[in-house]
BAFI-3210 file (N, C-alpha, C; in Angstrom, 3 decimals, decimal comma, padded with zeros to 6 digits):
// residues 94
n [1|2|3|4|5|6|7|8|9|10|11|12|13|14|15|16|17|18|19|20|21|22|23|24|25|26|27|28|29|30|31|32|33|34|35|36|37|38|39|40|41|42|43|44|45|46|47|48|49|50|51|52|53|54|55|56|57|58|59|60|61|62|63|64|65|66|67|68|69|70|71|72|73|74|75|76|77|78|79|80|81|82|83|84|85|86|87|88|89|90|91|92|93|94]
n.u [011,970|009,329|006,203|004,385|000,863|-000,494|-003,530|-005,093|-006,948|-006,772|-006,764|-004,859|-002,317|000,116|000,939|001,397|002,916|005,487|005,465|006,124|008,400|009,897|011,006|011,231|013,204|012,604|008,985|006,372|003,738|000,596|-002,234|-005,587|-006,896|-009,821|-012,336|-014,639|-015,066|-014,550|-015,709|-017,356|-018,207|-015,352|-015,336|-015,195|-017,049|-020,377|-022,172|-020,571|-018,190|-015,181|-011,556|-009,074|-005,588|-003,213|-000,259|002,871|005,192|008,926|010,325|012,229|011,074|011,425|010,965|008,037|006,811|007,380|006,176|003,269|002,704|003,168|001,273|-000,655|-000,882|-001,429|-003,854|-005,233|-005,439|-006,386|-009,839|-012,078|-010,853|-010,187|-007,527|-006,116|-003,969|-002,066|-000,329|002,417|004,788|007,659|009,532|011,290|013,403|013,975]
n.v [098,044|097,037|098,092|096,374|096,200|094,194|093,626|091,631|088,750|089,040|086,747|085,256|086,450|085,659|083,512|085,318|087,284|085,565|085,085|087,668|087,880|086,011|086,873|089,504|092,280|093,655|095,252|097,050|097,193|097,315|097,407|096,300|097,399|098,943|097,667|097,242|095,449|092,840|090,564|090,068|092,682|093,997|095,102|095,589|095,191|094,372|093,380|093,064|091,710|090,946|091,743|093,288|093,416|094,996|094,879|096,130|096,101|096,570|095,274|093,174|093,203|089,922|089,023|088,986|086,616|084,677|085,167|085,569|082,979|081,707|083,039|082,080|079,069|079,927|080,765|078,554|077,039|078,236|078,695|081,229|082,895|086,336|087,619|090,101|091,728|094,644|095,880|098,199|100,328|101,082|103,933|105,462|104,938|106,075]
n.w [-009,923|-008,033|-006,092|-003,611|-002,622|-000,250|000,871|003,253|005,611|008,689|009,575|008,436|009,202|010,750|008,393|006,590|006,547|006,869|004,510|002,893|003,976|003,266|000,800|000,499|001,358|003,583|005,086|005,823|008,142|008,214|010,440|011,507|009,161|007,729|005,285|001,813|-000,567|-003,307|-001,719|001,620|003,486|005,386|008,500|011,441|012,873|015,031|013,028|010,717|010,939|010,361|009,859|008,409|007,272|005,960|003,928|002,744|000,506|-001,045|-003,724|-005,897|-009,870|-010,398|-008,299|-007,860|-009,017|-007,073|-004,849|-005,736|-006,429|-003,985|-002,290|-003,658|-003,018|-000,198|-000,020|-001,340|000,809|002,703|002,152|000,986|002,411|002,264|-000,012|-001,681|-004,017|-004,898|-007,704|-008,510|-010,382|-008,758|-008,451|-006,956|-004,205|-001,047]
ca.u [011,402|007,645|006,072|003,079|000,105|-001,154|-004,703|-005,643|-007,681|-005,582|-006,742|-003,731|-001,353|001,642|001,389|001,394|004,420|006,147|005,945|006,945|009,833|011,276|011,066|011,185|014,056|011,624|007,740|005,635|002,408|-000,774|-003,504|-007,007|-007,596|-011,118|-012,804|-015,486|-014,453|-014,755|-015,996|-018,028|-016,989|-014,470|-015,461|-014,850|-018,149|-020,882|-022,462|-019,252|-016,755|-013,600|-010,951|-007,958|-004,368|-001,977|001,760|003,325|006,710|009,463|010,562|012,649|010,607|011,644|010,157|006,715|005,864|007,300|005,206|001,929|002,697|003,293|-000,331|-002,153|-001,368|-002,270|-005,619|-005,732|-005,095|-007,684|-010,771|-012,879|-010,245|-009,882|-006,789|-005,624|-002,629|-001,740|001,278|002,594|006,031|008,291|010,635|012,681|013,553|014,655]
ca.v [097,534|096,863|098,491|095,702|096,227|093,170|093,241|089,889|088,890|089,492|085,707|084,783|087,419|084,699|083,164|086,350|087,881|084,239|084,734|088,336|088,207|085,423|087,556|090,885|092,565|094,499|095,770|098,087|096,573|098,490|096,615|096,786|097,962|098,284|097,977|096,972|095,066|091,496|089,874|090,604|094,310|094,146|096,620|095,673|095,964|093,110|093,309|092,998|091,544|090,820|093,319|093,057|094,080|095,629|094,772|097,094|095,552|097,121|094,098|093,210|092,218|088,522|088,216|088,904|085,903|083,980|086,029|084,968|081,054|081,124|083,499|081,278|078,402|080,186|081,242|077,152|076,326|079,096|078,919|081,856|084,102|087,217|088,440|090,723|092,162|095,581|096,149|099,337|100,741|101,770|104,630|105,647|104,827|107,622]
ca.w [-008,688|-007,757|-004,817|-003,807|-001,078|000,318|001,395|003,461|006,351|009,810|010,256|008,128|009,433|010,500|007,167|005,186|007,165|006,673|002,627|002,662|004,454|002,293|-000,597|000,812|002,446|004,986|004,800|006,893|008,206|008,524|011,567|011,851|007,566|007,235|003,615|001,083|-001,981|-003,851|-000,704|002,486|004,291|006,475|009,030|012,850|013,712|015,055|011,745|009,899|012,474|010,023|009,995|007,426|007,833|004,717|004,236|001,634|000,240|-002,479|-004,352|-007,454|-010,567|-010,738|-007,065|-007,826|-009,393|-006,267|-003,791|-006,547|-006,456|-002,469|-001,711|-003,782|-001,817|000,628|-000,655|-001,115|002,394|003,725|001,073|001,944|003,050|001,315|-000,186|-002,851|-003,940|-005,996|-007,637|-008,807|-010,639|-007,727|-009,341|-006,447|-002,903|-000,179]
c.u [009,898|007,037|004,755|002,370|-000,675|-002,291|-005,203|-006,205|-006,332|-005,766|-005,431|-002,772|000,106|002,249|001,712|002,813|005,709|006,444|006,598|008,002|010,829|011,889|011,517|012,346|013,127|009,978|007,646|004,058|001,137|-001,727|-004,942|-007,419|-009,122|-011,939|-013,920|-014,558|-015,451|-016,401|-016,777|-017,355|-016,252|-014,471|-015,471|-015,778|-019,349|-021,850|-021,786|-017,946|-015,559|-013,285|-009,668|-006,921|-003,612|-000,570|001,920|005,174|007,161|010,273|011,216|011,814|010,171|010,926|008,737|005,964|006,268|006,450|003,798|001,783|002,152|001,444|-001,240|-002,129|-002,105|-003,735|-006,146|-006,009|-006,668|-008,967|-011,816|-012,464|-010,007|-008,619|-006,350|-004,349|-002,623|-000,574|001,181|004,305|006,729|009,391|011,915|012,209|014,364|015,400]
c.v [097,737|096,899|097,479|096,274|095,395|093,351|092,077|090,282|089,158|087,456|084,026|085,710|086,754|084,711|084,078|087,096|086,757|084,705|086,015|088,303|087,211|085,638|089,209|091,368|093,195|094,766|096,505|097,389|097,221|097,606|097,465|097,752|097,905|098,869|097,193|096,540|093,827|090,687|090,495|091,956|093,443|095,153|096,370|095,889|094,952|092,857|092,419|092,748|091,190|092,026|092,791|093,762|094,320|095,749|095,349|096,125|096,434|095,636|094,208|092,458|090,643|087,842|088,201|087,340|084,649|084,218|085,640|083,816|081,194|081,988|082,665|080,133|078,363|080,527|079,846|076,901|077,280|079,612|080,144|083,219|084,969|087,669|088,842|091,499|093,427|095,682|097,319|099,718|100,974|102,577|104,517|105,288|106,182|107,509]
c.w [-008,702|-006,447|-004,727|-002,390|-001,464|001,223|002,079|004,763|007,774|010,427|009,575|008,127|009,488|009,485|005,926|005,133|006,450|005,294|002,812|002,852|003,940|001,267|-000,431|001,591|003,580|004,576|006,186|006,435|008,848|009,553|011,160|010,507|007,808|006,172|003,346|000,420|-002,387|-002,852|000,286|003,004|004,988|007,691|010,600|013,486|014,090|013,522|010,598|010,340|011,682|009,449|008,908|007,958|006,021|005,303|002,582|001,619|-001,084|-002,619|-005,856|-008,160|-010,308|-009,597|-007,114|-008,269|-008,164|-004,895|-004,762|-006,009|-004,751|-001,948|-002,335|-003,100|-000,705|001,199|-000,315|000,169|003,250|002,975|002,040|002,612|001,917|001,271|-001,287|-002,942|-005,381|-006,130|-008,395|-009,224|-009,794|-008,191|-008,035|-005,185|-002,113|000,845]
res [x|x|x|x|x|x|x|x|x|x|x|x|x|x|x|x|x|x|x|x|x|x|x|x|x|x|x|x|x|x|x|x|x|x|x|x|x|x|x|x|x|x|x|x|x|x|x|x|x|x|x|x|x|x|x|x|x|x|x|x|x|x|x|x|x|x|x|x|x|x|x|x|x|x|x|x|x|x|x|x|x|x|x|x|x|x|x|x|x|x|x|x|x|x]
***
């Protein structure tokens, strides 16, 4: 299994929920992330007014590359918007 965290803007929150949950039996969703990276900060502040949200999913293998295809559409559809995705081994569940 493959534990992923989804980094994106909160201004595609619907659409981000929408893909996990066709792939995902459940996630836990973090509000109001705020970071540096790739792209402009993210920091909630009039300076830096976009704020990001993180969805953490455990997932089998074979689903990752359908959770890839469907965010880059989504990337397509919203040029500009930031999102990234880490994945990581997931040994055990509790």
């Amino acid at each position: 299994m493959l534990l992923m965290f989804i980094v994106y803007s909160n201004a595609v929150d619907e659409e981000m929920v929408e893909i996990v949950t066709r792939f995902a039996g459940g996630y836990s969703k973090f509000t109001g992330v705020q970071g540096e990276g790739g792209r402009e900060p993210q920091l909630g502040t009039h300076v830096w007014p976009g704020i990001n949200n993180c969805i953490m999913i455990a997932v089998e293998k074979d689903k990752k590359k359908y959770i890839y295809s469907h965010v880059e559409t989504l990337k397509q559809q919203f040029p500009g918007v930031g999102i990234s995705i880490f994945v990581t081994a997931l040994k055990e569940i509790m």
